[in-house]
C-alpha positions as CSV (number, residue, x, y, z in Angstrom):
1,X,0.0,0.0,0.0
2,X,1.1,3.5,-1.1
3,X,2.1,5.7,2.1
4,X,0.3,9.0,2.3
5,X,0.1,12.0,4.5
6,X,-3.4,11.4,7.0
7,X,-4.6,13.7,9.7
8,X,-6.2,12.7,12.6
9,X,-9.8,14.4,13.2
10,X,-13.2,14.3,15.6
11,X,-16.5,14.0,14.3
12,X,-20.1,13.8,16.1
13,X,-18.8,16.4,18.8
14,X,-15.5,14.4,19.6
15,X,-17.7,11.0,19.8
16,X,-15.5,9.8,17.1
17,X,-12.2,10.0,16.1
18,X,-10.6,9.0,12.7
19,X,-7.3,9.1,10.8
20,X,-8.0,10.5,7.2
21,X,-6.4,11.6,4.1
22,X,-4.9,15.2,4.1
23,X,-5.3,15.7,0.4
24,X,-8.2,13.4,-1.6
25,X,-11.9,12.8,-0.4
26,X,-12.1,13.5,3.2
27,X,-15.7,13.2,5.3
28,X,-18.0,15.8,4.7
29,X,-21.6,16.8,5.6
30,X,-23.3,14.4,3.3
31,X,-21.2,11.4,5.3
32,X,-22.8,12.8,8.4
33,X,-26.4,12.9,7.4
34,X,-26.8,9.6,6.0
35,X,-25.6,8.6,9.0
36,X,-28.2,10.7,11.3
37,X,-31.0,8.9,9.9
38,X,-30.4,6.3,11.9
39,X,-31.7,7.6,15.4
40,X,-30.2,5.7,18.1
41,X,-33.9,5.3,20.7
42,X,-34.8,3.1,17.8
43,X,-35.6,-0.8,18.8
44,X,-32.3,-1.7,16.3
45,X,-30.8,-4.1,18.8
46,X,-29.3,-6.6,17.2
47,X,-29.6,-5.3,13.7
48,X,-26.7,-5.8,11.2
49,X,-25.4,-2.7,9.3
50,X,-23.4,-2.6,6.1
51,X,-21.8,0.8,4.4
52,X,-21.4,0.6,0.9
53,X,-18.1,2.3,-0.2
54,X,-17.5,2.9,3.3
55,X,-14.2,4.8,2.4
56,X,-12.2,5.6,6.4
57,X,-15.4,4.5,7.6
58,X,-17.1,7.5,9.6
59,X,-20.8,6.8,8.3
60,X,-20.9,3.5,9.8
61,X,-19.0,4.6,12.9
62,X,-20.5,6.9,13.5
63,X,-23.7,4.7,13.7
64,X,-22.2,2.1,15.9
65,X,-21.2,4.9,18.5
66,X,-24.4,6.0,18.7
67,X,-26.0,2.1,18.9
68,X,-22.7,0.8,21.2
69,X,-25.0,0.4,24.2
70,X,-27.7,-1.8,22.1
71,X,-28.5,-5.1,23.5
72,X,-28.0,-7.2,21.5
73,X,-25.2,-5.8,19.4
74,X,-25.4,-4.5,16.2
75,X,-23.3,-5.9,13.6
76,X,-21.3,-3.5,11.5
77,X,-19.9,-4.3,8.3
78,X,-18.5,-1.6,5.7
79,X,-17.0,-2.5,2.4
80,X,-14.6,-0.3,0.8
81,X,-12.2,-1.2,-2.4
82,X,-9.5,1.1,-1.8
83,X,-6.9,-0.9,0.4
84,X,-5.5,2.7,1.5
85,X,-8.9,3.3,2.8
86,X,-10.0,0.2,4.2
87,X,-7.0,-0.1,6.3
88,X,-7.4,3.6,7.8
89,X,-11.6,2.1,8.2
90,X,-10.3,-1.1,10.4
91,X,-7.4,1.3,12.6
92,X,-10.4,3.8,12.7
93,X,-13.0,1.4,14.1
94,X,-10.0,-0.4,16.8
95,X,-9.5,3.4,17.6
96,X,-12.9,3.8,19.0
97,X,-13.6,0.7,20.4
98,X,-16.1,-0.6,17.8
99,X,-16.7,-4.6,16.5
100,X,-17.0,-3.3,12.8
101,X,-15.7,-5.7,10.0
102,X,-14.4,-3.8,7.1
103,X,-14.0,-5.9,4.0
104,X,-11.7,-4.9,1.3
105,X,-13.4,-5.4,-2.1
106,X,-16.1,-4.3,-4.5
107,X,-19.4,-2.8,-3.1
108,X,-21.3,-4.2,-6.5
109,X,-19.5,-8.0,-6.1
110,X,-19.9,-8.6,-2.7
111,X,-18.7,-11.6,-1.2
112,X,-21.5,-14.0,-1.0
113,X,-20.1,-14.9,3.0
114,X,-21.4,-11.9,4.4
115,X,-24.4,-12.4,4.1
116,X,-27.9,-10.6,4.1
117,X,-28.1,-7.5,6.0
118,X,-31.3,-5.1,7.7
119,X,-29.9,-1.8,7.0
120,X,-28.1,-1.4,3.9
121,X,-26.6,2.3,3.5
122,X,-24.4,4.3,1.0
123,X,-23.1,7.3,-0.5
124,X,-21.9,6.7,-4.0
125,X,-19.9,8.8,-6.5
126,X,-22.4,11.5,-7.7
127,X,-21.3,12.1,-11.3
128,X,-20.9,9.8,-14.3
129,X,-17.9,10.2,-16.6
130,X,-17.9,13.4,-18.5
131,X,-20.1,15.5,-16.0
132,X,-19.0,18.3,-14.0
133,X,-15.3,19.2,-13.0
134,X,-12.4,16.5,-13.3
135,X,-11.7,16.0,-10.1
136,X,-7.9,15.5,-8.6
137,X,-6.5,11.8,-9.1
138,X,-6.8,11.0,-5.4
139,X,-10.5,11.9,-5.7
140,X,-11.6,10.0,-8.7
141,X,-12.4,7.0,-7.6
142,X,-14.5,8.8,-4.8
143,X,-16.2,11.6,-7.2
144,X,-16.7,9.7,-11.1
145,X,-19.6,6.3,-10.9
146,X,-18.2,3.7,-12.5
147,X,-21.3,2.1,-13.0
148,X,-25.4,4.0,-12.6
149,X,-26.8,4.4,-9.1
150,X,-29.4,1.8,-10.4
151,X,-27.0,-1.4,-10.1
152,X,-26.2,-0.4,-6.5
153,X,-29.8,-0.8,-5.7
154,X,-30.3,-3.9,-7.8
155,X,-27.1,-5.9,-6.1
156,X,-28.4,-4.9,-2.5
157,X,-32.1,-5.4,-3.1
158,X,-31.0,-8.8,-3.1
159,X,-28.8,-8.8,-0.3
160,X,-31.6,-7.2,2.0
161,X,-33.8,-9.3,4.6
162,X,-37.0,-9.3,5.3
163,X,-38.2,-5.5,6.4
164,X,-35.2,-4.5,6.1
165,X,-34.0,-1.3,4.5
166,X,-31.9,0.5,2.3
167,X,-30.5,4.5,2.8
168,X,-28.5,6.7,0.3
169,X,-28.0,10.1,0.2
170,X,-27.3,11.6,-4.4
171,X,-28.0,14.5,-5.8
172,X,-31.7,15.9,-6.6
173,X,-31.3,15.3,-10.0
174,X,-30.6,11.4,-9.9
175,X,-34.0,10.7,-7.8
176,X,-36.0,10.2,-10.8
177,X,-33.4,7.3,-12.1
178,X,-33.3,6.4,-8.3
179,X,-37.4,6.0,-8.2
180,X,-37.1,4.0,-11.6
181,X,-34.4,1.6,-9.6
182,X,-37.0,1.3,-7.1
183,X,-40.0,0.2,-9.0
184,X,-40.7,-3.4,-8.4
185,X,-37.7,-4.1,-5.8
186,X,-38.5,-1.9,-2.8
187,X,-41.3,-0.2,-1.6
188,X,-42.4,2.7,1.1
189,X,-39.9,5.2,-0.8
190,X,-39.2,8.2,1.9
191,X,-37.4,11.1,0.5
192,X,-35.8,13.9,2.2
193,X,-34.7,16.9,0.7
194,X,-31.8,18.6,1.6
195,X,-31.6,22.4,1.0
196,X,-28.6,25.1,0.9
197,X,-31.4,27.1,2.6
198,X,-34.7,28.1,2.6
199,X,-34.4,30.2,-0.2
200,X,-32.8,27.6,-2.0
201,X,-33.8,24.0,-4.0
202,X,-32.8,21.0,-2.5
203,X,-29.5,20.1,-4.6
204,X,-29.1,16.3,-2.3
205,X,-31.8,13.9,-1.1
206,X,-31.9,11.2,1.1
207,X,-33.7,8.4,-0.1
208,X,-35.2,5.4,1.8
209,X,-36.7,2.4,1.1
210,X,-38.3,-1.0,2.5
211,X,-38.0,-4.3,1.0
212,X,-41.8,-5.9,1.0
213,X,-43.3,-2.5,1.5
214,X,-46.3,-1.5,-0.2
215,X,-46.5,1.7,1.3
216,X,-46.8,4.9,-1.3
217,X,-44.1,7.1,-1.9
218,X,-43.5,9.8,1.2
219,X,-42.1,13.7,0.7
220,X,-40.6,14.6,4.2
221,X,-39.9,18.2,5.1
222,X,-36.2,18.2,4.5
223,X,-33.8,20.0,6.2
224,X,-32.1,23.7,5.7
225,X,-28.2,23.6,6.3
226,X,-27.4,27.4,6.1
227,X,-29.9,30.4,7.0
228,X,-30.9,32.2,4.4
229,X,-30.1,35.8,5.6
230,X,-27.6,35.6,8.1
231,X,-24.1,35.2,6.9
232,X,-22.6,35.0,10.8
233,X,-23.7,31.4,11.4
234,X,-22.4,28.3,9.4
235,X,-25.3,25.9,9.9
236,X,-28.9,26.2,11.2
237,X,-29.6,25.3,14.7
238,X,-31.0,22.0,13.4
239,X,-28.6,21.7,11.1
240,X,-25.7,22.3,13.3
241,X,-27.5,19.9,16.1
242,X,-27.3,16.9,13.3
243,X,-24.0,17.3,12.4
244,X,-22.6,17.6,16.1
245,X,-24.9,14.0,16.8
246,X,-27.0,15.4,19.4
247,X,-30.0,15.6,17.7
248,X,-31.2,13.0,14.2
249,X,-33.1,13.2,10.8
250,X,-36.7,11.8,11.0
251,X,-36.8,9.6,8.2
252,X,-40.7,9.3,9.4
């Protein structure tokens, strides 16, 4: 494996700490919002986890910080191709005292030994090739799709259990190809929009769904991260309670 500078950094208010690259994709906001929808009061005891692309694995430990004191245990299981990053994911996870297995390898080939999981989660690249900016070299693998959001969702509607569910966070504009995913394989579609401000679109969504639902599709109120007029504060006071983990997204 290549050596490369990291830095070491807290997240969820100093709940977490993890070792990450200086220079490439680091965690940012949409990391920490997929992983707020998973409030911690909910009956998940027991429950099995798995982050898809899980990267230095701050989504999905994140999660198992807030779920530590769950009886039974939650299983955790991220999946992450990069062996640069999947070896910073497992240090990360000893580092804060979590069970999480972190298998190196292909989100879309999974290994047929880990089995079927009840929450299925993930952030994928958000362009194809050819859209946007070129990113940086260290970001490409993190930033460019390989392959449409609509094969993530058809490999893991497979891997899903009964009544379980799957959560990803994408830009607005995928949902409709998202939806079209959907049709047929999961059901009880929740979406969440995500909004610069008030005075501004939703440019992400969260999207979740149920396998064996046949619930109809559900518009939540979304959240604002900035306020709209006032320039001297970063986030929103919801928006900043989120992203220090004292407070969740109601995916309800």
């Amino acid at each position: 494996m290549a050596v490369f500078e990291t830095t070491e950094d807290t997240l969820l208010n100093g709940r977490i700490r993890i070792r990450q690259p200086a220079r490439g994709y680091r965690v940012n906001v949409d990391t920490l919002l997929l992983a707020a929808t998973f409030a911690p009061d909910m009956a998940w005891g027991g429950c099995s986890f798995v982050e898809l692309g899980c990267g230095v694995g701050a989504a999905l430990l994140g999660i198992g910080k807030q779920h530590q004191e769950k009886s039974p245990p939650v299983r955790l299981v991220g999946i992450e191709r990069d062996p640069n990053m999947a070896a910073l994911a497992k240090a990360n996870a000893l580092a804060n005292g979590l069970n999480a297995e972190i298998v190196e390898g292909d989100a879309l080939n999974p290994p047929v030994s880990i089995g079927s999981f009840d929450r299925v989660l993930f952030n994928p690249p958000y362009d194809y090739p050819g859209e946007g900016r070129s990113p940086a070299p260290e970001r490409q693998q993190a930033y460019i799709a390989e392959r449409p959001v609509e094969d993530w969702i058809k490999v893991w509607c497979n891997r899903m259990s009964k009544d379980s569910h799957l959560t990803l966070i994408h830009r607005t504009r995928r949902l409709r190809e998202i939806l079209d995913a959907m049709e047929g394989r999961l059901g009880g579609v929740e979406v969440f929009p995500v909004r610069p401000s008030s005075a501004a679109p939703a440019r992400r969504v969260i999207v979740r769904a149920r396998k064996g639902s046949k619930a109809p599709l559900k518009l939540l109120r979304g959240l604002d991260l900035h306020p709209a007029n006032d320039a001297k504060d970063k986030y929103t006071p919801e928006a900043e309670a989120i992203l220090r983990g004292d407070a969740f997204i109601d995916m309800c």
